[in-house]
Structure formats: structure tokens, C-alpha cells
C-alpha angles and dihedrals in degrees: 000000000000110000094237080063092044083055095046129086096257108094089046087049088044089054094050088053090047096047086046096238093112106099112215114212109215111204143036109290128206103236084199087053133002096032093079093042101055088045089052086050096058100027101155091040127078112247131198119184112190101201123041118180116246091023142071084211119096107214129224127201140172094034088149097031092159153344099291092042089045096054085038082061097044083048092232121110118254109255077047093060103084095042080049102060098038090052087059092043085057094038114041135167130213123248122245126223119227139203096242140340138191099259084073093058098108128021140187129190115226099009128212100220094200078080086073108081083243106178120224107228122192124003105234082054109101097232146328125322133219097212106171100049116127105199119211119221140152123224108237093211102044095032084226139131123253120197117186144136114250118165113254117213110193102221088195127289116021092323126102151169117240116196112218125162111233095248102054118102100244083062099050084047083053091053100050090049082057098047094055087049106261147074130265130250123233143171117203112206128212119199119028138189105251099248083051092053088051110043081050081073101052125122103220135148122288100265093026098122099225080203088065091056090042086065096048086057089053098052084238140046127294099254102216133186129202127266114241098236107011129066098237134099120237130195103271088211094056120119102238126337123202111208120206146114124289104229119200097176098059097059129166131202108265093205114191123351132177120245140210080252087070087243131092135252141204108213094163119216127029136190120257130220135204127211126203102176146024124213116187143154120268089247101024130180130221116231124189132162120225105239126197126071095323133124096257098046086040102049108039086058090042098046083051107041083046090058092048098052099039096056086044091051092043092066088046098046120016096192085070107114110172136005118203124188102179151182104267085062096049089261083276115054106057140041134198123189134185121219136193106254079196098068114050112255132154114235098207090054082043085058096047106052089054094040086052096040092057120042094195091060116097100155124060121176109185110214136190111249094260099063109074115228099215089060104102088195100037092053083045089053097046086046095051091043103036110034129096111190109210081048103040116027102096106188112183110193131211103019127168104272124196116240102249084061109122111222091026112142113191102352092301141092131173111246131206129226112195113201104216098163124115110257135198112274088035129121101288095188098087100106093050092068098083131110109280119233 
């Protein structure tokens, strides 16, 4: 297999088929209609429908549809997931640019991007969205790469919205275009390997290249080729890649949009990109992700917001052992972390530092290290048996919240801490109370 294959989604979508966990869609599906619908309906499970009405492209969806399908991706196992990805954020490797790859096979000037099976979502939402799409830029301050996931709304033709929040990276990239007077090329990718799609959601430093970390997922080097009209590199293995500038000055009213809380959100106006050429595979496949409060949209942010602060709290406080978004918490809004009872750590400065590195976390439970943090049940049952209220209950009003925080006023929200470690002068019979031999 050419390695642009081997870095492409396909053998993990071919695994998926083998293991039959891949779902078939029989049938042509509305993507204005019934393509939301039939992903809904099978929201943990991988889905690949072959015929989509308006488009040559199948669509898959919910490749990464939760934690265990996620690390099976990744080929680690998944207590293994979070140690994983912190390893490739401290170890990257940089990508390698190729001659050609398979996502240039075809090409079109001025796109129309209703040609793309693009899935309506949710019905207050004022069109379709593009959700999988890792867009491509270079920072012209810092002269790196950025790789991230924004939605993409098509506006008709080749123009389209792209939702960013104003702290993320590719926004301040956008700034500084603008500040030196221009806009800023991009190049938004559908249809990424899965260590690609991962490492895209990552919350690294400004200047940190997400693609380096990609590789050191991979065990080698991204291998990129370079876009026809813009200066930028994208993955050779990716499904299709539309190729354009980011323009913060044309901007149009998002209205509402659904978010990973389940609810929507009105973030007003957004910035606008034209395209002015698509790049695909001869036999492309369309990718999209499933937002909303749903396992795929969830996870892949969790896994990755988990990797980046464990690996923060981890230089603060060594006794830290694992970090768990989960689920439950959106993947976004809560944290819990396990730390070492044997090395002296204190548990409020512990909350902090991970209240204060991750603005969408609003919810920290601190755990002892044999009680694993991505256990729902297990977190529940230290809380209920550990905690003393008036001791360990921390509320700090009146933090910083992100904007896609639901029940944020001002910009703030106060934010809870839950000490759920054993302490001196507790019960110390707990582990007593296992099965003899």
C-alpha cells in the first residue's frame, strides 16, 4: 500500500469493515434531510452510506464514535490512550513534504461547494455544515503551522462561513494576516487519517505544529504535498482539500449553531472564506463528524483536552497521574484527575491550575490513582464515600468562562473543585474491604 494510503483513513475504515462494525446504508440519503437522521440513529457505531442525493461522494461518519473506538484507531489499548498521546505531544516529528499524493488527483477551479454530500444537522441551524474539516494555515508572526477543526458553512458558490472562536490560534493567525493588511490562506481537509483527526483537537501552545504530533502518533513523519494556489502543505493521503483565504473583514451573522453541550449558541458574526480550488481523490470519500452532543463530536475533544492537561498539570504537580474529560461533561466542561496519596500534593492548587488551563472546564474532581478517572461510576462512588462537604467542596466564583459555556454571564462563571481523595483522620479501612484469598 502507498504510504499516502497507509496515512489516510482507509485501513482503519477497512478494519472497521472487516471486524463488522462498519453500518452500510442501503439506499440514496437526503443530505438536507435523512443524512442526519440515520447518523443520529446510530451515533456510537461507524457508518458508511454509499449514495447521497445531490453528490457522487458516500459519506462516512462516526469513525471515532467514542473513547474505546478512538484508542482502537490510534492501535494502542485504551488505558493506554491518554499516556499515548502525551508521549507524541512531547515527542513530535516533523512532517515531510512529497512530490504528489492522491488527494491532488482531480482538481476543479472556483468550486460550488453544494456538489460536496454536505448533511444538514439540526433545523434551527441556518444551513449545512462542513464538521470534519482540518484547515491548514500558517501563522504569519510566528511563520508556523497551525492544524485545527473549525465548522464550515457553504454560503453558496465557493464562498463560506467558518466558525472560529477568537482565542483559538487559527483567529489570532487570522489577526495578524489582517494586521499586515491581508488575508490569510488556508486550506480546509476532509478526510483524515485518525491520528490526524486527533492530534487537530488538540490544545497546545501557539507555535506547537498539531502535524508534528500527528506523526508521532503515526510512528513516521506526515508526508504533505503542496497546494496548487496557496503557500501551505496539506496531508497527500486526505480525502479532498479546498484551498482558499480566511477573511475577517467580510463577515456574516452565524445565527444559531449546535454545540458539543447539546444546546445551541449565537455567537454573531463569523469570518468568511473563499475557495478557489478543490483537490480530491478520484474516488473520494466524504468524512463528517456528527456534532452536538453526540459520542464522536464529545470524545475526540475530550481524548484531546485530557492529553493537553494532563501533560500541563503534570509540570505543575508531578503527583498528577491521569486526567479524564469525559463524556458525561460534554468532553469539555468537566475534569477529573488522579493524583499519587503517596507524594504531597494539595488538592485545591491541583483544581485550580486545571480550572484556570482550560477555560471550558468548569468541573474538577480530584481522585486517588486507583480510581481510574475515566470511570463514570467509579469517580460517582469516591465522591459519595470520600467527600465531606463543608471540607472538600472548593467554588470559585466568578472565573473566566469560554464563550460556548452554557450558563456563562459576562464572560465569567463560578467553577467547583470536589476533593474525593482519602485524608488523614479518615476511615482507613477501605482497603480491607476486598475478597480474601
Amino acid at each position: 500500500m502507498p504510504r499516502a494510503d497507509e496515512q489516510s483513513l482507509r485501513p482503519w475504515l477497512a478494519r472497521l469493515a472487516a471486524s463488522g462494525r462498519l453500518v452500510e446504508i442501503a439506499g440514496e440519503v437526503d443530505p438536507a434531510a435523512g443524512l442526519a437522521a440515520q447518523l443520529i440513529a446510530h451515533r456510537s457505531e461507524p457508518v458508511r452510506i454509499a449514495r447521497v442525493r445531490g453528490s457522487a461522494l458516500p459519506v462516512v461518519a462516526n469513525l471515532l464514535a467514542g473513547r474505546s473506538l478512538i484508542a482502537d484507531a490510534l492501535g494502542v489499548a485504551e488505558p493506554e490512550l491518554g499516556r499515548r498521546l502525551t508521549r507524541a505531544i512531547d515527542a513530535p516529528l516533523e512532517p515531510r513534504v512529497v512530490a504528489d499524493g492522491p488527494c491532488q488527483a482531480l482538481a476543479e477551479e472556483h468550486p460550488d461547494l453544494a456538489q460536496l454530500p454536505i448533511p444538514r444537522w439540526f433545523e434551527h441551524e441556518g444551513g449545512p455544515y462542513i464538521t470534519a474539516g482540518c484547515i491548514v494555515a500558517r501563522d504569519p508572526e510566528t511563520g508556523e503551522r497551525n492544524w485545527s477543526i473549525a465548522r464550515v458553512r457553504p454560503l453558496g458558490g465557493a464562498r463560506a462561513l467558518v466558525g472560529i472562536a477568537p482565542n483559538h490560534h487559527l483567529a489570532v493567525a487570522a489577526r495578524a494576516a489582517r494586521e499586515r493588511g491581508g488575508r490569510l490562506p488556508i486550506a480546509v481537509t476532509v478526510g483524515n487519517h485518525p491520528a490526524l483527526l486527533v492530534a487537530a483537537c488538540l490544545y497546545l501552545a501557539r507555535g506547537e505544529d498539531e502535524l508534528r504530533v500527528a506523526g508521532a502518533l503515526l510512528g513516521e513523519p506526515v508526508e504533505l504535498v503542496r497546494c496548487r494556489h496557496v503557500p501551505l502543505e496539506v496531508p497527500a493521503g486526505c480525502e479532498l482539500v479546498l484551498e482558499g483565504e480566511l477573511d475577517l473583514e467580510e463577515t456574516v451573522e452565524e445565527g444559531a449553531v449546535s454545540e458539543f453541550h447539546g444546546g445551541y449558541e449565537r455567537y454573531g458574526p463569523a469570518a468568511t472564506a473563499t475557495f478557489t480550488c478543490l483537490t480530491r481523490r478520484s474516488d473520494a470519500l466524504y468524512q463528517a463528524i456528527l456534532p452536538g452532543f453526540h459520542p464522536e463530536h464529545t470524545m475526540l475533544g475530550g481524548v484531546a483536552i485530557a492529553a493537553g492537561l494532563e501533560r500541563r498539570l503534570r509540570q505543575i504537580v508531578p503527583s498528577v497521574v491521569a486526567v479524564a474529560v469525559p463524556e458525561s461533561g460534554a468532553g469539555r466542561l468537566s475534569a477529573v484527575v488522579a493524583i499519587d496519596p503517596r507524594e504531597q500534593a494539595d488538592a485545591r492548587t491541583v483544581a485550580l491550575a486545571a480550572l484556570e488551563a482550560v477555560n471550558l472546564v468548569k468541573l474538577v474532581t480530584l481522585v486517588d490513582a486507583d480510581v481510574d478517572p475515566w470511570d463514570d461510576a467509579a469517580v460517582a462512588h469516591a465522591v459519595a464515600t470520600h467527600v465531606h462537604f463543608d471540607r472538600d467542596l472548593h467554588v470559585f466564583p466568578g472565573m473566566r468562562a469560554d464563550r460556548a459555556e452554557p450558563l456563562e454571564r459576562g464572560g465569567t462563571i463560578a467553577k467547583l473543585a470536589i476533593d474525593a481523595t482519602r485524608h488523614a483522620g479518615d476511615r482507613d479501612d477501605w482497603a480491607s474491604a476486598q475478597p480474601g484469598p
